[in-house]
N, C-alpha and C positions, 0 to 999 in steps of 0.2 A: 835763701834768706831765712829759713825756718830756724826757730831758737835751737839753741845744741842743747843736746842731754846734758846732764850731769856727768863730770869729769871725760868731756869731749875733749876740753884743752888739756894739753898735755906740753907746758911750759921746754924750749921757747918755741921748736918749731909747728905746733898748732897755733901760736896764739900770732906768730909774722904772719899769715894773711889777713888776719882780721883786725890790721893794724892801716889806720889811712895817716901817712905820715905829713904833717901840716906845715906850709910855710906860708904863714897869712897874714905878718905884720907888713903893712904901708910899705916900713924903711926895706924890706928884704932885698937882697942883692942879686947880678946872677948869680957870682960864687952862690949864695946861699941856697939857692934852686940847685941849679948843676948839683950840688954835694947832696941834699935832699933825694935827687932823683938815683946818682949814682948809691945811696946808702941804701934805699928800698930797691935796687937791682939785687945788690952785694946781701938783702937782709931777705929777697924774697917777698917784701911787703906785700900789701894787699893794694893799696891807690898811694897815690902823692895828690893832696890836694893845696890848689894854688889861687890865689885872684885873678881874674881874667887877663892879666896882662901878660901871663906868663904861660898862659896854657899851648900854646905853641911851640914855645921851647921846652916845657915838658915831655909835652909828643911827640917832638926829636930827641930828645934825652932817653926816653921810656921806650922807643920803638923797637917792636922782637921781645921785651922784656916778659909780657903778663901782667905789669905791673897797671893797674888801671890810671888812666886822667879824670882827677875829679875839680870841678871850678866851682867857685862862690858864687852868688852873683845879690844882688843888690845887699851887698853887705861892707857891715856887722849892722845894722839900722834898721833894713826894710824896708823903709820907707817912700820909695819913689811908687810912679804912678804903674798901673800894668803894664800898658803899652812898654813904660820902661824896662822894663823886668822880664818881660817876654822877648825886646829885643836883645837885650845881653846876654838871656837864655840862647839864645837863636845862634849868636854872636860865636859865644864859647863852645856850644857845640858845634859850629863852622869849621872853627879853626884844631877840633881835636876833642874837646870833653868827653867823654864815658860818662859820666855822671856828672851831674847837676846839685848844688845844695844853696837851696834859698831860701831867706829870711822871710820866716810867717810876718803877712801883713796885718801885725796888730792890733792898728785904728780899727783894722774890719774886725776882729776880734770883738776887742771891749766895746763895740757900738755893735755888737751882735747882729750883723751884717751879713750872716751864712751864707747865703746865695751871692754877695758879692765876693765872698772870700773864696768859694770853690769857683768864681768864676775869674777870679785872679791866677790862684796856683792852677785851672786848668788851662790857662796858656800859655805858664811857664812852661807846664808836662807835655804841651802839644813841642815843645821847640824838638822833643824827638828821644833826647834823654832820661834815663832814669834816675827822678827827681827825688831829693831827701830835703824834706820840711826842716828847718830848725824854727825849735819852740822858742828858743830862749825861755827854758824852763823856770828861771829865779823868778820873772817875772812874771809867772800867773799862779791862779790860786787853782787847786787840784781839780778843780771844778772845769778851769777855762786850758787845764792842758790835758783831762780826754776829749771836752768839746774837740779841741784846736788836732789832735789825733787822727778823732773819726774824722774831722773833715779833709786833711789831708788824704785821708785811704781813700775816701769817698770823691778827692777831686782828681786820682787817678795817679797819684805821687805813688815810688816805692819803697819810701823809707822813711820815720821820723827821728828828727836829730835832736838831743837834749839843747844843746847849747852853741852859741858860735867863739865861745872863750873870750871876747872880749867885754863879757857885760861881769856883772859884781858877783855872780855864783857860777859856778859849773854841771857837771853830772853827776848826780849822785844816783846810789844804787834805788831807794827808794821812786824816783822819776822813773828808771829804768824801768822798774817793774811794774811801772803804773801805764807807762805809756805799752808795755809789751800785753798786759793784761785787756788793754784797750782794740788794740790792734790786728791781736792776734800770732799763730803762728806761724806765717808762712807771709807774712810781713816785717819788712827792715826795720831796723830799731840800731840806731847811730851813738854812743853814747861818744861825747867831748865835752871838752872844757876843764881843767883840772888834772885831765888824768895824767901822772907823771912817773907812775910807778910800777913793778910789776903787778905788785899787789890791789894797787888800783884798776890797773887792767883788767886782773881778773875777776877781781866783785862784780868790775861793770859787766864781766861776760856771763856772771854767773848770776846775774836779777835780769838776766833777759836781753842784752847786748848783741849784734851778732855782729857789727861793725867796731872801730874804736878809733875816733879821732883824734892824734895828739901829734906834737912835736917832738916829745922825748922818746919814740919809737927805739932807737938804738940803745939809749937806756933802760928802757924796760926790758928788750929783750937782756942785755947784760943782767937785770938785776932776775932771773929766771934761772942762773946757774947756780 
């Protein structure tokens, strides 16, 4: 997970692993998984990440592949109590997850509540998986997204993620480099939310990305030729 040097990517086939291809709307279908999971066979991707409900049939879709299962879990919100969050943690890794990506719990956040937050996300990280924090970057001020950082690394998570794409802003390069600056280099750093393009792709890989969450996967790699 350490940052890549400078012109490590080399458009399209360096940049398909580090591509976790997203199907995360409510309404999503099987078709819509099934086709997700067969395009990152067919692309090589790096993960297919899904909501819990689907992670099973991802890792019958994805099996043999390489391709990673990665599941949400108390999302796009945050919101619920530990207990809950640790059992969906639990849940999703049962049934197949690789990876974990859960919503920083906020309230703990803005009531500056450190010891209760690292002592949230570390029972998400106990369910077994390696866990990626999302910030939801838009909504903190640069102040409360290295706090929210450090204390992911610190509560034993191996990744922080900018955004979960459904809030009012996404990833931008500047986050990128802030949460990588934070973190370090031999620490995950997720960039989502917005990214639709090649060129988008690659900013985010080049302010410090070493992941890249999006849905348009197969268009970015097209737009690479």
């Amino acid at each position: 997970m350490a940052i890549l040097p400078d012109g490590a990517v080399r458009v399209p086939a360096d940049l398909a692993p580090l591509l976790e291809h997203s199907v995360l709307r409510p309404e999503a279908t099987a078709l819509e998984v099934r086709r997700a999971c067969a395009e990152a066979r067919e692309h090589r991707l790096g993960a297919v990440c899904v909501r819990p409900a689907w992670v099973r049939e991802v890792r019958r879709e994805l099996a043999g592949s390489g391709v990673k299962v990665v599941a949400v879990v108390d999302f796009p919100e945050g919101q619920a109590g530990t207990a809950e969050r640790a059992r969906e943690a639990r849940t999703v890794v049962a049934g197949g997850a690789e990876e974990v990506d859960v919503v920083l719990p906020l309230a703990l956040l803005r009531a500056k509540d450190y010891r209760g937050l690292l002592r949230d996300l570390g029972e998400v990280v106990a369910a077994g998986a390696p866990v990626k924090v999302i910030l939801e970057t838009c909504r903190l001020s640069r102040e409360e997204k290295a706090i929210a950082a450090a204390l992911s690394k610190g509560a034993g998570a191996a990744w922080v993620k900018t955004s979960t794409g459904f809030a009012e802003g996404g990833a931008t390069e500047e986050d990128v480099a802030l949460l990588r600056s934070v973190v370090g280099t031999e620490f995950g750093v997720k960039a989502s939310g917005g990214v639709r393009t090649a060129g988008d792709a690659l900013r985010m890989v080049r302010a410090g990305a070493d992941r890249v969450g999006t849905s348009a996967s197969v268009a970015i790699l097209a737009g690479c030729f």
